[in-house]
Each structure stands twice: as C-alpha cells, then as structure tokens.
N, C-alpha and C positions, 0 to 999 in steps of 0.2 A: 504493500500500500504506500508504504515511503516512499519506493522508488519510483512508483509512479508517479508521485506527486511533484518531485523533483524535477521527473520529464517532462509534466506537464509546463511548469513554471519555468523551466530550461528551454522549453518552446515558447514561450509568453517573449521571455527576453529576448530570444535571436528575434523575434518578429518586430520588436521594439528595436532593436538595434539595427536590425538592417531599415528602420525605415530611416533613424536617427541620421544614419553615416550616409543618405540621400541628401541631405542640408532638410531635414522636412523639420524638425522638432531638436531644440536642444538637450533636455531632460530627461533622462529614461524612466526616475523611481517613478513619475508620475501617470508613468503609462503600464505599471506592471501590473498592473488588476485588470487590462485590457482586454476583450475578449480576442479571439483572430476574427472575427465579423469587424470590429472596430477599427484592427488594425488595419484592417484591408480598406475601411473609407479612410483613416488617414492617410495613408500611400497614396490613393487614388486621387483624393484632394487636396491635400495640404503641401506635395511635392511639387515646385515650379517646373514648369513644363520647359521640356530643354529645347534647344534650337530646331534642332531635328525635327520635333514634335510639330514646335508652330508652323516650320517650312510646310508643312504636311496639310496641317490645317488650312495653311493658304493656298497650297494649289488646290486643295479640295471648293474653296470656294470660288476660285479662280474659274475652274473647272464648269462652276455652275451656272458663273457669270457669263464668258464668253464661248464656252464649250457647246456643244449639240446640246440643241432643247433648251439653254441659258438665256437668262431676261436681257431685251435689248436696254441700254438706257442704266443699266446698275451698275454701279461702281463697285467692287469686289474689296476684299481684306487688303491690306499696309502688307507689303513684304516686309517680314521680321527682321531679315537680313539687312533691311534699310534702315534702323534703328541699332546696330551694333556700336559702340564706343569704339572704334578704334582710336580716339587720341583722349584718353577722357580727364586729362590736364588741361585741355584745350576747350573741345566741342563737345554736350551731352546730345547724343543723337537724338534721346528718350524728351528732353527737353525740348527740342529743335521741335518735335511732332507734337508733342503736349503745346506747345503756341499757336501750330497752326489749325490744331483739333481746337482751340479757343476762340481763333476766328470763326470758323464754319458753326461754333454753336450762336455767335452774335448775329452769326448774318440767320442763322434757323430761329430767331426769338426775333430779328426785324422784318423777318419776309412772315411771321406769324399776324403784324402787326400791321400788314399791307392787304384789310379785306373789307370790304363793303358788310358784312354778317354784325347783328345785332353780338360782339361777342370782346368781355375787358380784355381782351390778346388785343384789339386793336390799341387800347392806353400802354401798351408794354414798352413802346419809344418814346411816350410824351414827357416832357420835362419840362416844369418851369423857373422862372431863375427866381430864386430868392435873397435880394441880396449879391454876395458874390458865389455862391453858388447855385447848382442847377438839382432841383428836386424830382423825382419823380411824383406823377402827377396823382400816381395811387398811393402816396404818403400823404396827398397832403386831402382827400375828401374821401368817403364811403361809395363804395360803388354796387348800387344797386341792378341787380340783369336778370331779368326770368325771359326766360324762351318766349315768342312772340314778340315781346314789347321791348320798346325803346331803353336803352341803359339810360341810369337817372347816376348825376354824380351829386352825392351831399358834401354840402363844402360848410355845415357848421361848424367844424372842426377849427378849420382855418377860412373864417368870411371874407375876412380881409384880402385874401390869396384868388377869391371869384372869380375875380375881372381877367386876372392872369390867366385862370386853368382854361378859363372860356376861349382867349386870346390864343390860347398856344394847342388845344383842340382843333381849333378852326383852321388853324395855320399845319398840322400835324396829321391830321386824318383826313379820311372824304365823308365824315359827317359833318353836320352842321347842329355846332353844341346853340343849344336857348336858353335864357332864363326859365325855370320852371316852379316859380314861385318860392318866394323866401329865399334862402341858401342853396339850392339845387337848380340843376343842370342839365338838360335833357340833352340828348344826343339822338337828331335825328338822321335815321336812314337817309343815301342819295338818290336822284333819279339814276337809275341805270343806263345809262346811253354811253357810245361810244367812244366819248371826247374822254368824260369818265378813267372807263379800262385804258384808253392810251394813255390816262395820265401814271395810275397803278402801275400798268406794264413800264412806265421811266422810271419810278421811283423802286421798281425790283430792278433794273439796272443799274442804277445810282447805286444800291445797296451791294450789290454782286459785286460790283468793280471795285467798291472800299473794300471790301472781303480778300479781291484779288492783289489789290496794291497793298494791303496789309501784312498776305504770306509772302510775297515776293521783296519784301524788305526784309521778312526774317529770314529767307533764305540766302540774301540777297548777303545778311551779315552773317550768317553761317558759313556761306562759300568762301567769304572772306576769310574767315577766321581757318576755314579748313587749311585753305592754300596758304598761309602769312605760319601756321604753325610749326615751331622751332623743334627739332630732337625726332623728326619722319620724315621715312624718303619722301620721294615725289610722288612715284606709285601710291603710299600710302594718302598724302594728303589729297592728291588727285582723287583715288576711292572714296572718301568721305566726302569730296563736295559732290561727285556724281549721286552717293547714296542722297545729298542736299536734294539735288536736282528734281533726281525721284519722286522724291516724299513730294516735293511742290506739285510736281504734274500728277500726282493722286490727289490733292485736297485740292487742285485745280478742275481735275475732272468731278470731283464730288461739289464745287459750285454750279459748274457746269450745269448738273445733274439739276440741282436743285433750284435753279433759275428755270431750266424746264418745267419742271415740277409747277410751280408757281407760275408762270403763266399759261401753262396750259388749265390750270383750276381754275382763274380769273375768264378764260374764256368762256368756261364751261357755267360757271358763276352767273355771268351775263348774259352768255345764251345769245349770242347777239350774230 
C-alpha cells in the first residue's frame, strides 16, 4: 500500500515538473495535490505557445483567408514572425504593432460614430472645450436613447456647458441637436438624401487617412530606428525594418478593409 502511494505521488511530481521546466509555473509544492486531469489543463493552457505553434496558427488562417473557399475582402492573422525582437536594445517589435493595433481601434470607435441611427456611438467623437481643455460631451450631460425615439441629452449636470454641447453636436454629427425644454437636448434624425451620404462617405475618408498617416509615422520611426541601430549587421537591421514594412501593409490593409466596410453600410443605410 506504501509503495503505491509513493508511485502514485512520484507520478503527481514528474507531471508537475515537467510542466514547471516548460516556463508554465514556477512553484511545484503548490501543484502537488494536482490531479493528472488538472495537470493536463495546465500544460495545455498556461504554457506560451512557441513560434512554431503560432507560425501554424497563421497559415491556418491565412489558409482561410485567401485559400479555396476563403472570404474575399478579410484581412487574415499578423505573421508572428513579424513581431520577433531581433534588436531589443533598440526596436520592440511587440510594441511597434501594439501602436499600430491602437490606431485601427480609434479609427473603429470614429467610423462607429459616423451614422445617421438614433444611437450614443454617434457622441463617441464629440468634445467640447472647456476652458483649456477639451471634454467629452458624454461627461458633461445624461444621455437619454430608447429604440425608436430621438436621443434626448440632459445637461442639468453642467447648464452652463448647453450652449457648447449644442454648438459642437451641430458642428460634429449629421443631427441636428434642439433645445428640448429646460436643460435638455434633443437630437434630431436627418433627411436622408444624397448630399447627406457624400458628406458621411468624406468624413470616413478624413478619418481613414489620419489612421493611415498615423501608422506610417510609426513605422516611418521604427524603420529609422531599425537601420540607425548600433552593434547589427546590415542583414540584421535591414530584417527588422522589412518585418516594419510588413506589419504596416497588414494594418494598412485592415483600414483598407474597414473603410469598405463602412461605406458600403452607409449605402445600404440610405438605400439610395
């Protein structure tokens, strides 16, 4: 009975230790009551998936993207490979995409904000200046919205700030905000006509092109920085600005994507 117990717990620990010496967990004592069910979702989970692995992931989705039977118009996974540190004294690759993954989220919360629909996504750009700074305009009043009917903004909060919100609505969206008695704001719907959608459809281009002149300055000091880099061959520095390059022409095709996206909805919106 002893010795089985022994093998038993003797199997508990290699299962912990081999997951440990994967970099998954640093601790052993606290895994030795584990059962082998659990070890097995730690392994499975908690170990960082190696190069290899993601390479795999990406042509699989690559695969899906522009392969037989693949969606026209999708933009597919980051090659992993273009996120590698090779000089990371220098250039974080991982950061270079984390920038440009920040753009493409501002220009998806501006193009939210670019629609004719009774719906607060259209106050998501409006700001007005207070002072010497610039507020957002859903700090400064309550915003009332039920499905059918007009959003109502209450400005009891800040009365003072009325004239502004009204002012910078009007200037900001394609409603047209009204006094709606007392402190409050109505925002009414526009007519639908086509002067309308071509105004929409410039103001998703406006918005696109800051997106595009955004990543192309950080790439723009990334490439810099790869080539100017001290203590790598040429090969090496030259690799890192291409992997630059890359990454730009992926979050340039995924604006791409999504300028599509968005006037194609605005068409379809208007019906026209």
């Amino acid at each position: 009975m002893a010795s089985l117990q022994s093998s038993v717990v003797f199997s508990k620990i290699y299962k912990v230790s081999s997951v440990c010496t994967r970099g998954c967990l640093a601790g052993s004592t606290r895994l030795l009551s584990a059962s082998p069910r659990q070890s097995t979702v730690l392994r499975r989970y908690d170990v960082p998936k190696s190069m290899a692995q993601q390479q795999r992931a990406f042509k699989k989705s690559k695969a899906k993207v522009g392969g037989k039977g693949g969606k026209k118009g999708v933009v597919g996974q980051l090659n992993p490979r273009l996120t590698e540190n090779f000089m990371p004294d220098h250039l974080n690759m991982i950061e270079v995409n984390g920038r440009m993954g920040g753009e493409i989220s501002s220009l998806s919360r501006a193009l939210v904000a670019i629609n004719v629909s009774s719906s607060p996504a259209v106050l998501a750009t409006v700001f007005v200046r207070i002072g010497v700074e610039k507020v957002p305009v859903t700090d400064l009043c309550d915003i009332l919205a039920e499905h059918g009917k007009p959003i109502i903004l209450d400005c009891s909060v800040y009365p003072e700030a009325k004239d502004k919100i009204l002012e910078a609505v009007n200037q900001e969206t394609a409603f047209e905000a009204v006094i709606h008695g007392g402190d409050s704001i109505k925002l009414v719907s526009p007519k639908l006509t086509n002067d309308l959608r071509k105004k929409l459809v410039s103001q998703v281009k406006v918005q696109t092109n800051l997106a595009v002149d955004s990543i192309k300055q950080i790439r723009n000091e990334a490439h810099k920085t790869a080539l100017n880099a001290t203590g790598y061959s040429r090969e090496v520095q030259k690799k890192a600005a291409d992997n630059v390059h890359e990454m730009f022409k992926h979050h340039k095709a995924e604006i791409d994507r999504m300028a599509r996206a968005k006037e194609k909805s605005l068409q379809e919106e208007f019906n026209l």
